[in-house]
Each structure stands twice: as structure tokens, then as C-alpha cells.
Legacy VTK file of the C-alpha trace (Angstrom):
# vtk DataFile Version 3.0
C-alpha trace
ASCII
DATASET POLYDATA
POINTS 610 float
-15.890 31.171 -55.208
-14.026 28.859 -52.579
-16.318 29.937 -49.750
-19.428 28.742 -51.752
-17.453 25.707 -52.770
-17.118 24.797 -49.306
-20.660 25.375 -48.248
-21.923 22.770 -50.655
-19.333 20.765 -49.801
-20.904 21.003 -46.299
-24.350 21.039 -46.998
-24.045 17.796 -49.001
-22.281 16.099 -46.291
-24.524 17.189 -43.908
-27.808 15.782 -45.671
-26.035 12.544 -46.485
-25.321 11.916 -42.467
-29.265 12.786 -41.833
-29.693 10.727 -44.415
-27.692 7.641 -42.924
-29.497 8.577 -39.344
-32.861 8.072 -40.329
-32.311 5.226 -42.506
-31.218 4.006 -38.920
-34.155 5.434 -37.168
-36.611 3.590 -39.559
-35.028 0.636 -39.652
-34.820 -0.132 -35.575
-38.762 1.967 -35.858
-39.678 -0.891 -38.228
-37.977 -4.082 -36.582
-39.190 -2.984 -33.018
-42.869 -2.844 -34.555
-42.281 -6.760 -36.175
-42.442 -4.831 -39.805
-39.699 -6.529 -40.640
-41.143 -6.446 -44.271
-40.513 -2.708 -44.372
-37.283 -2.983 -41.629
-35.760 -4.945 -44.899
-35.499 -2.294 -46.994
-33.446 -0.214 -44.830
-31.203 -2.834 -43.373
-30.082 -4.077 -47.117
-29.456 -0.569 -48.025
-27.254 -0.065 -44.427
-25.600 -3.744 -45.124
-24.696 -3.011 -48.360
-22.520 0.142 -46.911
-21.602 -1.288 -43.855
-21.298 -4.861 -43.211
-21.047 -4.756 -39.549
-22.265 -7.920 -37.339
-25.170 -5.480 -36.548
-26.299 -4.922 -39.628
-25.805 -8.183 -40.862
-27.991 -9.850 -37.910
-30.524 -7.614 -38.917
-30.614 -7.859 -42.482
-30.423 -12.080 -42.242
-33.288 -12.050 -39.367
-35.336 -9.762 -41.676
-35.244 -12.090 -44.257
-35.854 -14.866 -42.339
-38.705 -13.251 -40.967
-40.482 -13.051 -44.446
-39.979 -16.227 -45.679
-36.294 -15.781 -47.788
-34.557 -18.641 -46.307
-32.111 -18.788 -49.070
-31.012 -15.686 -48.923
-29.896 -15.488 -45.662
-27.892 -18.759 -45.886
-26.458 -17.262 -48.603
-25.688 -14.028 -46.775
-24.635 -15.735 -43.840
-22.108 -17.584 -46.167
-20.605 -15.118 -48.137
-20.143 -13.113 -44.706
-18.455 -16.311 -43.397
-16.196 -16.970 -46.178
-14.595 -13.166 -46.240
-14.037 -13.472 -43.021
-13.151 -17.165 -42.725
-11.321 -16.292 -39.734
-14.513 -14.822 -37.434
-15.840 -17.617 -35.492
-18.315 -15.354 -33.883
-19.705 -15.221 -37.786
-19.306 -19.189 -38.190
-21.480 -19.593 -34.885
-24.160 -17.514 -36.402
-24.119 -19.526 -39.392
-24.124 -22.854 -36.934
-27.100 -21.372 -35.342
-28.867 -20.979 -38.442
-28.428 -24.276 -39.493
-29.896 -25.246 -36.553
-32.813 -23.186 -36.289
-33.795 -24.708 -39.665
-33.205 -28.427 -38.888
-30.167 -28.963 -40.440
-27.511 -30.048 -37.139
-25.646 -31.829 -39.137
-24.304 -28.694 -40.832
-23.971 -26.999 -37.699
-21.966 -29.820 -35.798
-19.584 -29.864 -38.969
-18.945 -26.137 -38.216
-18.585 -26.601 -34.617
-16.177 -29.328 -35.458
-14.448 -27.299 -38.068
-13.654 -24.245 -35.555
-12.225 -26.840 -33.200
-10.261 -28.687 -35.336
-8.855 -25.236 -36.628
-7.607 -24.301 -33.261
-4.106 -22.756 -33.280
-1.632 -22.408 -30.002
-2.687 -18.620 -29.639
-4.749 -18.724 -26.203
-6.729 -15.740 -26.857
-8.033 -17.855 -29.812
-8.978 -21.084 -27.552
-10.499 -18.488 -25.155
-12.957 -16.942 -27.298
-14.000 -19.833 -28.484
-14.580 -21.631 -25.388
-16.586 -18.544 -24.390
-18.471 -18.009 -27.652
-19.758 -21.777 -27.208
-20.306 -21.864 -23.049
-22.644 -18.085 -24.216
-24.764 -20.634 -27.248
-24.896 -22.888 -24.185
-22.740 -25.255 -26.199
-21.392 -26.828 -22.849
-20.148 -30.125 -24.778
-18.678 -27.850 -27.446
-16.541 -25.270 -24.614
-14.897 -28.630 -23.482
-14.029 -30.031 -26.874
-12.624 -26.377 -27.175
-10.730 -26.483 -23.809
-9.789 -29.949 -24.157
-8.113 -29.375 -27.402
-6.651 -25.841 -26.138
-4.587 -27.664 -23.730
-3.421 -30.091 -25.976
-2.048 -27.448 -28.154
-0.963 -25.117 -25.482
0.733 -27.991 -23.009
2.604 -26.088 -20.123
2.357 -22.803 -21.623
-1.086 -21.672 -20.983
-2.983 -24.351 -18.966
-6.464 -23.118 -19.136
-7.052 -23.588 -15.696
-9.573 -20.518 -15.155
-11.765 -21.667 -18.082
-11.990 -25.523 -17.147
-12.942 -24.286 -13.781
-15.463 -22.112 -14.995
-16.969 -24.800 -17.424
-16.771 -27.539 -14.037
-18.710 -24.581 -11.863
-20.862 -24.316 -15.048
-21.876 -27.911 -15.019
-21.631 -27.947 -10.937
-18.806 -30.392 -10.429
-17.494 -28.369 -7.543
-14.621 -30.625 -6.974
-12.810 -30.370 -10.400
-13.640 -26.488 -9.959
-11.900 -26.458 -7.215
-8.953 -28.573 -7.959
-8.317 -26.355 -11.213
-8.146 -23.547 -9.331
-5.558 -24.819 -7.218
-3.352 -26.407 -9.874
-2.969 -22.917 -10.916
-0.447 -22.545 -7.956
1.411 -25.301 -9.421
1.792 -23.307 -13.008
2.489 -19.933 -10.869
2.673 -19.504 -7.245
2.430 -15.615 -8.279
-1.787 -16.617 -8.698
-2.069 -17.009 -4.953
-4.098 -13.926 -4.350
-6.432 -14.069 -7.584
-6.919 -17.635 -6.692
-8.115 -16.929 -3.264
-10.190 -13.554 -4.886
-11.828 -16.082 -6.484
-12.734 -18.734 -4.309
-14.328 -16.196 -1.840
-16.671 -15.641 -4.627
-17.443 -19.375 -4.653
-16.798 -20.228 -1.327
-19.731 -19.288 1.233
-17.211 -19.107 4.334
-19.887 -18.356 7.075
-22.187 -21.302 6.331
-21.315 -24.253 8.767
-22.593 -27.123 6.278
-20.866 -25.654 2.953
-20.022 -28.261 0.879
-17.593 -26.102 -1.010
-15.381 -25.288 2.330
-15.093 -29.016 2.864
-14.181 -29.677 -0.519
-11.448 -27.226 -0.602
-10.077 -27.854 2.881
-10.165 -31.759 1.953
-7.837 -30.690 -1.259
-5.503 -28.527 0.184
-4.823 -30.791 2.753
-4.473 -33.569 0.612
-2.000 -31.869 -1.514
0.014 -30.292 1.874
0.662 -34.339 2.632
1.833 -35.159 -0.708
4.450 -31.783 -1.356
5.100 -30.998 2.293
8.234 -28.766 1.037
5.370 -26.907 -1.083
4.550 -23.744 0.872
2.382 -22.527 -1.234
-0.543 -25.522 -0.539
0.326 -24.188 3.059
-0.040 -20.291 2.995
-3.899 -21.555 1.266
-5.098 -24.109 4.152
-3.674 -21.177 6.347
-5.733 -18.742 4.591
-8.962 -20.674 4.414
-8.731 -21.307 8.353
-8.612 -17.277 8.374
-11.304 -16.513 6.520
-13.722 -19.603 8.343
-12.947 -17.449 11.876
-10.876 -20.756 12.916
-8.048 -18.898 14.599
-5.975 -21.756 16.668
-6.409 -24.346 13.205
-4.825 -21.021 11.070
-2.476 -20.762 13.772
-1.054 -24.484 13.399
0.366 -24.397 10.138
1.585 -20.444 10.287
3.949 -21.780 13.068
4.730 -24.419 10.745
5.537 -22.587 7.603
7.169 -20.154 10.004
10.001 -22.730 11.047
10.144 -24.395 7.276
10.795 -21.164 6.024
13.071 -19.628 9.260
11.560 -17.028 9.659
12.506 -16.653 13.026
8.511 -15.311 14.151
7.651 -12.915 11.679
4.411 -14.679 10.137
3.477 -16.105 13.038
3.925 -12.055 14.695
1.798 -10.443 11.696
-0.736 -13.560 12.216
-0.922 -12.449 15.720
-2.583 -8.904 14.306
-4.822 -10.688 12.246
-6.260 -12.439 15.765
-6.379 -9.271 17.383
-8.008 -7.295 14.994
-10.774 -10.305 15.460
-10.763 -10.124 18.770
-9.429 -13.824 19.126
-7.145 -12.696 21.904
-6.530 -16.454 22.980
-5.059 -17.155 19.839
-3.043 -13.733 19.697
-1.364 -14.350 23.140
-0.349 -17.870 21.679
0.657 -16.219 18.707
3.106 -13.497 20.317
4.084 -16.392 22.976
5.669 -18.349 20.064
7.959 -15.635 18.888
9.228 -14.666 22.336
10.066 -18.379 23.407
11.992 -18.040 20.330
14.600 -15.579 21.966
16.191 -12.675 21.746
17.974 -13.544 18.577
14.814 -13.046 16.468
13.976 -9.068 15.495
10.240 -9.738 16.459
11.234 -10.611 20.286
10.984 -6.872 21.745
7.455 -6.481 19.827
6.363 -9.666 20.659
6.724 -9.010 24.397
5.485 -5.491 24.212
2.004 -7.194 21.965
1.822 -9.423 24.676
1.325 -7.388 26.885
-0.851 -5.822 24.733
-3.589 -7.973 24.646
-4.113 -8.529 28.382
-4.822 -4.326 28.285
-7.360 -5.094 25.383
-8.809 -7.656 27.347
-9.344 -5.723 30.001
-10.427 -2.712 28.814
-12.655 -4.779 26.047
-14.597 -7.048 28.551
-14.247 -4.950 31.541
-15.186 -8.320 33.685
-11.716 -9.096 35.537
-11.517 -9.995 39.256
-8.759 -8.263 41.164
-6.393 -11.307 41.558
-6.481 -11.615 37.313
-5.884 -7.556 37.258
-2.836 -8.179 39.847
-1.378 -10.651 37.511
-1.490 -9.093 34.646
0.068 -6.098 36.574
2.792 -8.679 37.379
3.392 -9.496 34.066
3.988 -5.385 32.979
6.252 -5.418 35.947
8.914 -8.575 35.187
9.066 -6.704 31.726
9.690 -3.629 33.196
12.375 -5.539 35.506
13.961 -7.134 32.418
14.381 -3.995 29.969
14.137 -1.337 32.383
12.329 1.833 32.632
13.229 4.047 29.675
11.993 5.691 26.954
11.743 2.823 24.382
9.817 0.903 27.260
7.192 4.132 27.530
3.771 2.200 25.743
4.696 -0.736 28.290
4.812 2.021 31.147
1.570 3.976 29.683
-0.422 0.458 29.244
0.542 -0.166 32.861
-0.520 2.769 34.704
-4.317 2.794 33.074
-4.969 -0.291 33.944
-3.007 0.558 37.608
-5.315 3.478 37.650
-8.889 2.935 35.810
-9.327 -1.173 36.534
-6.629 -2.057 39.242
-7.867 0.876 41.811
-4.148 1.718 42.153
-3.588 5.559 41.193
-2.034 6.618 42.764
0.722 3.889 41.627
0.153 4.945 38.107
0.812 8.495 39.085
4.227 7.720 40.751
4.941 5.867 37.427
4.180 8.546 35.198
5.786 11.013 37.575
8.737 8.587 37.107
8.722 8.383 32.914
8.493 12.064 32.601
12.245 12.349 33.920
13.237 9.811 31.380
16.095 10.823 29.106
15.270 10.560 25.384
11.494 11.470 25.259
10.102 12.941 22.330
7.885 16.077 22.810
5.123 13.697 21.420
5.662 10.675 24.019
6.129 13.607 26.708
2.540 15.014 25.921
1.724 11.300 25.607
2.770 11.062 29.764
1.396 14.319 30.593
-2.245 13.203 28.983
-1.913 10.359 31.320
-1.340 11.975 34.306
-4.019 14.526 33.635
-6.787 11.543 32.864
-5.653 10.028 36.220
-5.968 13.150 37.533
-9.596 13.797 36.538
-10.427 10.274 38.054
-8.885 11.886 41.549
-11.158 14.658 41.400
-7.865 16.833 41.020
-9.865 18.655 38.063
-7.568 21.807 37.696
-4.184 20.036 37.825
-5.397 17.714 34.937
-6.324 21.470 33.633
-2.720 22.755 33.372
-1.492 18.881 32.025
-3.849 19.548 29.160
-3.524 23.537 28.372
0.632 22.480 28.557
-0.187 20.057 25.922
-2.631 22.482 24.164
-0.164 25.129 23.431
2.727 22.660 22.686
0.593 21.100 19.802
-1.744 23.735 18.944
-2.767 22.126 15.495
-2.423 18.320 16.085
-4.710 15.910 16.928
-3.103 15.878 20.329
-3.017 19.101 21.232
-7.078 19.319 20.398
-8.039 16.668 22.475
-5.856 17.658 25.069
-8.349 21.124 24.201
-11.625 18.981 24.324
-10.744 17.308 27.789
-9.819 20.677 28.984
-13.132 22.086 27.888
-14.803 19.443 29.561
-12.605 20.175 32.648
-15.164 23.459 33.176
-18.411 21.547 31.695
-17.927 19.397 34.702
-17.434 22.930 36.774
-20.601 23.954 35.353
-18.829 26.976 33.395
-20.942 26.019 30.504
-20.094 29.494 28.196
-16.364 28.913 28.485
-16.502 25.301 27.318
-18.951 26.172 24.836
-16.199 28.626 23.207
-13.564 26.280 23.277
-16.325 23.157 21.694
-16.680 25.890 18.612
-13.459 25.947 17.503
-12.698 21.898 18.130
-15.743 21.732 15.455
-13.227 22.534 12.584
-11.045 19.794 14.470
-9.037 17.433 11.557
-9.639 14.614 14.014
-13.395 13.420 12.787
-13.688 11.627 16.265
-12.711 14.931 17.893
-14.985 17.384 16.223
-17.742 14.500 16.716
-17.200 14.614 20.560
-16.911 18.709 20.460
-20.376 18.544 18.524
-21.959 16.625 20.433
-21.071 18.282 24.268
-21.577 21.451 21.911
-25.484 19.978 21.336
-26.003 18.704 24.941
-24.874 22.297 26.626
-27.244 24.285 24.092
-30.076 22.247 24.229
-30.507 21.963 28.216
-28.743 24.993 29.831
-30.614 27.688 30.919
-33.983 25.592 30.284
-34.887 25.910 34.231
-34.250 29.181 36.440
-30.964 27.686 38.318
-29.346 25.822 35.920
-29.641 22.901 38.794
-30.384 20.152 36.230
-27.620 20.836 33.924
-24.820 21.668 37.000
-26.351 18.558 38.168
-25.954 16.187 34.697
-22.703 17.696 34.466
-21.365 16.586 38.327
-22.888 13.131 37.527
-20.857 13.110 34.276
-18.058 13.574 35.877
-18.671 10.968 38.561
-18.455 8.949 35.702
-15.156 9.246 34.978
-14.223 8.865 38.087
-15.823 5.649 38.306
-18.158 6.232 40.554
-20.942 4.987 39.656
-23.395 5.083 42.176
-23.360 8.447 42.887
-23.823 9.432 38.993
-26.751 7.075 39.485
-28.394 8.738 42.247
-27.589 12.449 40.526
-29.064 10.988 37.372
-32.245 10.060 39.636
-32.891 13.253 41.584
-32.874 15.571 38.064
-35.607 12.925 36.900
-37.094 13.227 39.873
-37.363 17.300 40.428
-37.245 18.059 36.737
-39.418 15.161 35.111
-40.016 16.876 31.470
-36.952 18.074 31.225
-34.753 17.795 27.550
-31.959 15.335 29.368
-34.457 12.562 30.225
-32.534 10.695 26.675
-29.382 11.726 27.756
-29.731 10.630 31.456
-30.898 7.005 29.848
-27.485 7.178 27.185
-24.586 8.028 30.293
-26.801 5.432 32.433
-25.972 3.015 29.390
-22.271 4.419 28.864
-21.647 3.603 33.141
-23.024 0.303 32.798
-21.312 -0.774 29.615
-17.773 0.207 31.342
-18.933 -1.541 34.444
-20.055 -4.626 31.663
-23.053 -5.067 32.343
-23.871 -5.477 29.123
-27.943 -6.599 29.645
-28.667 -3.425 31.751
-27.076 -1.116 29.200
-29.265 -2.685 26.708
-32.557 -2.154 29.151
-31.432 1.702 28.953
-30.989 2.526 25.397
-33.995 0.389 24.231
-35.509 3.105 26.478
-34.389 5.660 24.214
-35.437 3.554 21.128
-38.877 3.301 22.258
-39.909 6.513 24.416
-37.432 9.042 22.802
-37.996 8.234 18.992
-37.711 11.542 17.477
-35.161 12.591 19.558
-31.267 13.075 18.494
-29.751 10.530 19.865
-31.856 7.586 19.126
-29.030 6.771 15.925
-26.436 6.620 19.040
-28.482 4.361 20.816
-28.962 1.899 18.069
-25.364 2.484 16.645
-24.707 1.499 20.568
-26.795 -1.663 20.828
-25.670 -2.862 17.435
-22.063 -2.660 19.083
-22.793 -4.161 22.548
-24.521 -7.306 20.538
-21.724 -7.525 17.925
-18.708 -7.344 19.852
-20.010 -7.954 23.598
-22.781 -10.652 23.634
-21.738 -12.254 20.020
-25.431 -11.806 18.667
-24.430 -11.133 14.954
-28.164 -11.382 13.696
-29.522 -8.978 16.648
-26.737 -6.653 15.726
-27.362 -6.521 11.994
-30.906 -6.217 13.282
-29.991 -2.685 14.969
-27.420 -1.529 12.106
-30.240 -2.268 9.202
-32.695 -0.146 11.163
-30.006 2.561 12.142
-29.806 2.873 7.798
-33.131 2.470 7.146
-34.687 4.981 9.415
-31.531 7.469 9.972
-30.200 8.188 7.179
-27.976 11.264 8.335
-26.795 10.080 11.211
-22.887 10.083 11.539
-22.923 6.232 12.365
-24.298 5.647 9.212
-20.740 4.776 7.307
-19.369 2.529 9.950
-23.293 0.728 10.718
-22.983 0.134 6.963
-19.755 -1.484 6.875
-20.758 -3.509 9.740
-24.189 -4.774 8.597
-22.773 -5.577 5.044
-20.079 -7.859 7.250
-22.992 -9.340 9.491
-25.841 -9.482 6.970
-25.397 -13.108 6.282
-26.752 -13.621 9.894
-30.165 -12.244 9.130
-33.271 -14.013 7.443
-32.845 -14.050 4.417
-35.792 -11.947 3.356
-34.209 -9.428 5.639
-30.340 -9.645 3.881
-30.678 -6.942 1.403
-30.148 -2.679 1.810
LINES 1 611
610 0 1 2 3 4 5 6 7 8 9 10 11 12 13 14 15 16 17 18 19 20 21 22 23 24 25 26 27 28 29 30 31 32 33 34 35 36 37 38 39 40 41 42 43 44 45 46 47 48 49 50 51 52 53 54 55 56 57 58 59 60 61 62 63 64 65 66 67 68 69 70 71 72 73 74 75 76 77 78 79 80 81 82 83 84 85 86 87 88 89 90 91 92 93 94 95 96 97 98 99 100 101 102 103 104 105 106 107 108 109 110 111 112 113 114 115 116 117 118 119 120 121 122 123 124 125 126 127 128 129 130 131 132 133 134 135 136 137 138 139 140 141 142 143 144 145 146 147 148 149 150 151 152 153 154 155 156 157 158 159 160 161 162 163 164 165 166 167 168 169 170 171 172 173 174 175 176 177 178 179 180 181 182 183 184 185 186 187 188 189 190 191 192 193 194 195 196 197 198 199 200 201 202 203 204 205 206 207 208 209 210 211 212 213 214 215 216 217 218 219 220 221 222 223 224 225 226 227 228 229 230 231 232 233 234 235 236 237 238 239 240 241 242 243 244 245 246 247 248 249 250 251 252 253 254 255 256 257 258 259 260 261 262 263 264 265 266 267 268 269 270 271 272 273 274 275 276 277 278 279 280 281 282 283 284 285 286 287 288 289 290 291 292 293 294 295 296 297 298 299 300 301 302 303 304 305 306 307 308 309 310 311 312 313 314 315 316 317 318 319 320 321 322 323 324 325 326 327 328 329 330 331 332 333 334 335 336 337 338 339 340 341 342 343 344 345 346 347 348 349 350 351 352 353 354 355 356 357 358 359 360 361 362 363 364 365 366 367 368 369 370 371 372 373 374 375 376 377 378 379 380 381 382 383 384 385 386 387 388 389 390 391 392 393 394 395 396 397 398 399 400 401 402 403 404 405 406 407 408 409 410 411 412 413 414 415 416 417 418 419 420 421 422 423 424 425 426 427 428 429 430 431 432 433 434 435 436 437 438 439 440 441 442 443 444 445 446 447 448 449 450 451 452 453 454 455 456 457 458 459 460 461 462 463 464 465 466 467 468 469 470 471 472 473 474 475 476 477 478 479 480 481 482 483 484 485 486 487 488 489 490 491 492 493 494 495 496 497 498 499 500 501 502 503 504 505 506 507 508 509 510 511 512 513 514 515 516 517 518 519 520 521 522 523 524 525 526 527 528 529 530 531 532 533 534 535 536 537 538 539 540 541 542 543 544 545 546 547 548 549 550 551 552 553 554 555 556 557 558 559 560 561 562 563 564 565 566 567 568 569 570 571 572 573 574 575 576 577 578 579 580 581 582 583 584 585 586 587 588 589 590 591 592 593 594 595 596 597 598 599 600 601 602 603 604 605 606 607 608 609
């Protein structure tokens, strides 16, 4: 008896939610088709069970749609006066009066609401944002205006007056009620500047905005001087406008207001480094070691220094010997002043490559590193660190099977860190050069699994270049040969990789390395910086080796070369967009993307979106 029981029970609850769903079903069928005669019936039945705002949009448009104007005021009404504190349901009421000639009514309701206000700010806000979504702009202020009457200091409002000022573009008021947020809260500081680089088009030179907000916050630095805050902005708004040395200015000066003895001004340094404003980053780290030994930045300072003359070098590759021999000078007074030890060991690695791969000293680099390897203190890691030195040198010697036992020593030692495997992938290199192409190729499999991306990258693609061109002629000439002038190129010497490079083209002219011949002749010129030749080269590849694999390194390559060489930001975007467009699987294709979404502004417009 209870089991049938409960199967009616279920069966009549069951037909009266089928019920309820196609009552739905009609209703929408019938107001989509404009039978809103027949789309009546069904919504009166659904409001009359459920008087959500749904429904009762619905039902009141249905009747206004055949001709019962009465009714739906009087819905409206009765809706608005059981739930006299909705004002979503008094604007829909406003906005009927309207729609039927009657503003009057609705500015008394607008009124009402406003005049009705209480100090609760989630009240003001919705409000002020039901009114600025009717496109009652006049309305949101009245609503704002009297919101911060009622609120005073409490809740200020700031983020909706801006919003109605950006609404109505007075750009200046936006701005300045964004900033006198930092006056309610200096704890706003980052979600004010998250939302100025919204408004703020940084990389336009003409933007009226930027001018606007550097004129305020400098305005406001000269009246509250003690106020860091105004400070830490203008600093951050030089940052993000790329103006380095103006940023620089008032870091230094916060820096000393707030005695910090070099530690803004240090981390500011980074920030120019990482943007390759190395002028500005020498400055930087030049103010917090003419502060002294006292401050707990000095030793870093002096070692970043140092720092950026090696990223200069190795970065623009385009020093004369006398401006090598000084920088040289400059590792050596530090080396004079703290001494040769282990905590001095970056300063002492720094030093010997550029004694040994710029300066065309060697073997002074190897007497240094010979020197740092009896140093007391070393960590097995900053011991392989010397060793992988010494080995690289080594290579550039032509002492090929000493760097060999530097890098199996620091193989075995570190067997499953990223150390130890590259020290494996320069060894296996070590007998690609040799022309022992089946050993290296064993070694390149396993360095595939490598947790070093970079690493199993380079193991692929030597992997790629050994298969696809050994054993393609009887004598394996052209491949011993690619390999001797790949060497020749890390030993610098250039010339001869050249003419190796020429005489494979020249005996073997179909053969597979004709892309990779033009991609080391690029690679060689680029470390020699000549930046236009390397282009010549791998616009080769672009246009005469279009199908081939390693037309996404050439592009990835000239993207680079104009980005960070030749400071073409549109003619790199240029090479990134078609790198994505046309290459979808190449490996480049997360970093071109991060780099074209950071250069797109550059390009036509037409051209800006991917």
C-alpha cells in the first residue's frame, strides 16, 4: 500500500514539473514569435506562481503589447509597493512612465529613490549603477553626489565618480578621483595603478591621458612633498612610459626620504636591466655603492655593476678592445678590494668569459679558473660551476677532450640536474664536432627526457640535424664537414666556418644542410653583431627554404634581432605575427606570442589583432 502511495506521489509531481516546463516552453515559443496575445496566457499563469522580475517583465510587456495599458501600471505598482524597497522594480516602473509620456511621474520616482538614500554604500552603489545602465547619467550623479554626502569620510565613492567622469569623458576629474583614493587609503596603490593602465595608453607619444596624469601627480608631489605615496605613482608612471633616468630621479629621492640606505633604488636597478636600459642600471647600482659599505645593498651593488658591463658585452657584441680592457679593469680593482674567494666566484666567472670569448685573453681566464678551483669554501655546485668554465674555454682552444673530462666530471657528479645534463649535451657535442655522430646521437636520446625545456630543445634539435644529413652522401664529407665548421664557431673563428660552410655548398649543392648552413651563417654573424648580414641569411631561409623545419627558427630569430638588436618593434611584431599565423607548432610559438602581444601596438592597426 505505501509503495503505490509513493508512486502517485511521484507520478503527480512529475507531471506537474512537465507541466511548469512547457508552460515555459510556450510562453518564450510565443513571445519570440511577437504572439504576445497567446505568450499572455502563459506568463499570467507563471506570474501568478512566481513573481520573479522575469516573469513580471514578461507578463507587463505582454500586456503592453496588446493594448492593456492599465494593467500593467497596475502590475508594475502593486509589484513596487510589496517590495517598496527594490529600486531595480521602481526603475521599471520609471521607465514605464516614460515610455508612455508621463516624465513627470518618472522624475518623481527618480527623485524619490534618491532622496531615500541611506549611509549603506552598497545601496548608493546600485543605484548609481542601475541609473548610469538606463543611461540616466544626470540621475548616477544626483545618486553619487548625495552618496557622499551621506557617507562623508567613510566610503568616498571615488571609483564610481571616476567611472561616471570617464563616462561623460572628463578625463581630468577621472583621473584626479582616482588618485584621491590614495589619500583615503594608501593600501589602493596597486588597484589604482591596475586601473589606470586600462585607461592610460602608455605607448602613444601624444596621449592626452599620460599628460594629464603626470601633470597631477606632480602637482600634488609639490604640494605634500612628505607624501610618498604621490611619489612611488610619478615613479611608476615614468616605468611604465619606458622613461628610465625620469623614474630614476625620484626613486633616489624617495630612497633618501625614506633611508633606505639603496634598496629601492637597487631593486629599480633590475627593473632597468630587465629592459635593457643598462645606462640607467649602472647609474642605478652606482648610487648605492657611493653610499658605502654601511648599507646591506653595497656588496650586490658592486657585484650588479659589474654585471651590466658583461650584459653589455655579451648583448651588443660591438666593443673595441680598449672598452673590453676597461671593463676588465674594473673586475680587477674589485677583485683587489674583496679578494679572490669563494663569495667573490660570479665576479671571477663573469671575468674570465669575457677574458676568454670577447677580450682574446684565455688563456688568462684559464689561470683564473685554475686559481678559483683551489678556493676554500666552494660548493660542489659553484665547483661544477668553475669546471664548466674551464671546459667552454677549453673547447674555444681546440683542447676538445680535456673540456671532455671537465664535463663527464660534472656529468656523473650531477647526474639528474640541470647541470649535470648540459654538462651531458656539451659533451655530446664534444664527439658531433669529432664526427662520431652514433655516440652523440645516444647520448641526444636520453637529454630528450631532459627537465631543462631549453636542454631537451637543444638535444632535439642536434638530434634532428645528425638524422636528417648523415649518411645522405657516400663519405659522410658534408656532415664531418658542417660539424668542423660548427665547431669553428665556437671557437670564434669565423672565417674558416665560412669557407667550410662554402665548399659543402659548393661540392654538395642539393644537399639537406643548405638551411642549416644559411641558420649557423646567421648564428656567426649575430655573435660577431652584424646584425644586417644575419638578417640577409635567414630571410634566405624564409624565402627559398619555406617548407623546411627551421623556417619558425628563422623568423623566431629575426623577430629577436629587430626587437632587441635594431629596436624595430613594428618589423619584429611583423615576424612574431607571421611565426603564429603560419607555424602553429613550432616551439617558439609561446614566447613569439608573449612578445607580439607586448609589441602589437607598433603594428597598423588593421594588422593589431591574433
Amino acid at each position: 500500500m505505501l509503495q503505490r502511495t509513493l508512486f502517485y506521489m511521484f507520478l503527480f509531481l512529475t507531471t506537474q514539473s512537465w507541466g511548469q516546463t512547457t508552460d515555459q516552453q510556450l510562453a518564450q515559443h510565443y513571445y519570440s514569435s511577437g504572439e504576445y496575445d497567446k505568450a499572455l496566457i502563459y506568463y499570467e499563469k507563471m506570474y501568478a506562481v512566481d513573481e520573479s522580475k522575469i516573469n513580471l517583465t514578461r507578463f507587463v510587456d505582454c500586456l503592453e503589447q496588446t493594448g492593456d495599458i492599465k494593467n500593467a501600471e497596475k502590475t508594475l505598482k502593486k509589484a513596487v509597493s510589496k517590495n517598496n524597497k527594490d529600486q531595480e522594480l521602481a526603475i521599471l516602473l520609471a521607465s514605464f512612465y516614460e515610455n508612455h509620456d508621463e516624465p513627470s511621474k518618472a522624475t518623481d520616482i527618480y527623485s524619490e529613490l534618491i532622496e531615500n538614500l541611506t549611509t549603506s554604500s552598497r545601496e548608493i552603489i546600485d543605484l548609481y549603477t542601475l541609473f548610469k545602465s538606463k543611461s540616466k547619467l544626470d540621475m548616477a550623479f544626483a545618486t553619487l553626489e548625495k552618496g557622499r554626502k551621506l557617507l562623508k569620510n567613510s566610503y568616498p565613492l571615488n571609483i564610481q565618480f571616476a567611472d561616471y567622469y570617464g563616462a561623460k569623458g572628463e578625463t581630468e576629474k577621472m583621473i584626479n578621483e582616482y588618485l584621491d583614493m590614495l589619500d583615503y587609503h594608501p593600501a589602493y596603490m596597486n588597484s589604482v595603478q591596475r586601473i589606470l593602465s586600462a585607461q592610460v595608453d602608455f605607448t602613444e607619444e601624444n596621449s592626452k591621458e599620460y599628460d594629464l596624469l603626470r601633470t597631477a601627480l606632480i602637482e600634488r608631489t609639490q604640494k605634500k612633498p612628505n607624501d610618498l605615496n604621490y611619489s612611488e605613482m610619478l615613479t611608476w608612471l615614468f616605468i611604465q612610459r619606458q622613461n628610465f633616468p625620469a623614474a630614476l630621479v625620484h626613486i633616489k629621492a624617495i630612497d633618501k626620504r625614506t633611508n633606505s640606505l639603496g634598496a629601492m633604488v637597487y631593486d629599480f636597478g633590475s627593473i632597468c636591466i630587465e629592459n635593457k636600459d643598462y645606462s640607467t642600471a649602472r647609474n642605478s647600482y652606482k648610487y648605492v655603492v657611493e653610499i658605502g659599505e654601511q648599507g646591506r645593498y653595497f656588496m650586490r651593488a658592486q657585484s650588479s655593476l659589474l654585471n651590466v658591463s658583461f650584459l653589455e658585452v655579451t648583448t651588443n657584441r660591438n666593443f673595441s678592445q680598449s672598452e673590453l680592457n676597461e671593463i676588465l679593469t674594473d673586475y680587477q680593482n674589485v677583485l683587489n678590494r674583496f679578494g679572490k674567494k669563494n663569495t667573490t666566484l660570479p665576479v671571477i666567472l663573469e671575468m674570465a668569459h669575457i677574458q676568454a670569448f670577447y677580450a682574446n685573453k684565455g688563456l688568462d681566464a684559464i689561470s683564473l679558473l685554475n686559481e678559483a678551483l683551489e678556493f676554500s669554501g666552494l660548493t660542489d655546485t659553484q665547483l661544477a660551476q668553475v669546471k664548466m668554465q674551464l671546459a667552454d674555454i677549453h673547447v674555444l682552444h681546440g683542447d676538445i677532450w680535456e673540456a671532455s673530462l671537465f664535463y663527464m666530471q660534472i656529468d656523473k657528479e650531477f647526474k639528474y640536474e640541470v647541470i649535470g645534463q648540459e654538462a651531458k649535451f656539451k659533451n655530446a657535442r664534444i664527439f658531433y664536432y669529432d664526427g662520431e655522430f652514433d655516440f652523440a646521437q645516444s647520448q641526444l636520446d636520453v637529454l630528450k627526457q631532459s627537465t631543462s625545456k631549453l636542454i631537451a630543445n637543444d638535444a632535439l634539435n642536434l638530434s634532428l640535424l645528425i638524422t636528417d644529413n648523415y649518411g645522405l652522401d657516400s663519405n659522410f664529407t658534408a656532415m664531418y664537414n658542417f660539424a668542423q665548421a660548427d665547431l669553428f664557431i665556437e671557437q670564434h673563428r669565423y672565417e674558416e666556418a665560412f669557407h667550410l660552410f662554402d665548399s659543402i655548398l659548393a661540392e654538395f649543392p642539393a644537399h639537406s644542410l643548405g638551411d642549416e648552413i644559411l641558420l649557423k651563417k646567421a648564428y656567426a654573424l649575430q655573435l660577431k653583431g652584424q646584425w644586417n648580414l644575419a638578417i640577409q641569411n635567414l630571410e634566405k631561409i624564409v624565402k627559398y627554404h619555406s617548407q623546411d623545419i627551421l623556417v619558425d627558427d628563422a623568423l623566431f630569430q629575426l623577430g629577436d634581432i629587430y626587437q632587441n638588436h635594431l629596436m624595430d618593434n613594428a618589423k619584429a611584431a611583423e615576424y612574431y605575427r607571421t611565426l603564429l599565423f603560419d607555424h602553429k607548432g613550432s616551439l617558439y610559438t609561446t614566447e613569439a606570442r608573449k612578445r607580439f602581444q607586448e609589441l602589437r601596438q607598433f603594428l597598423p592597426k588593421v594588422e593589431k589583432e591574433i
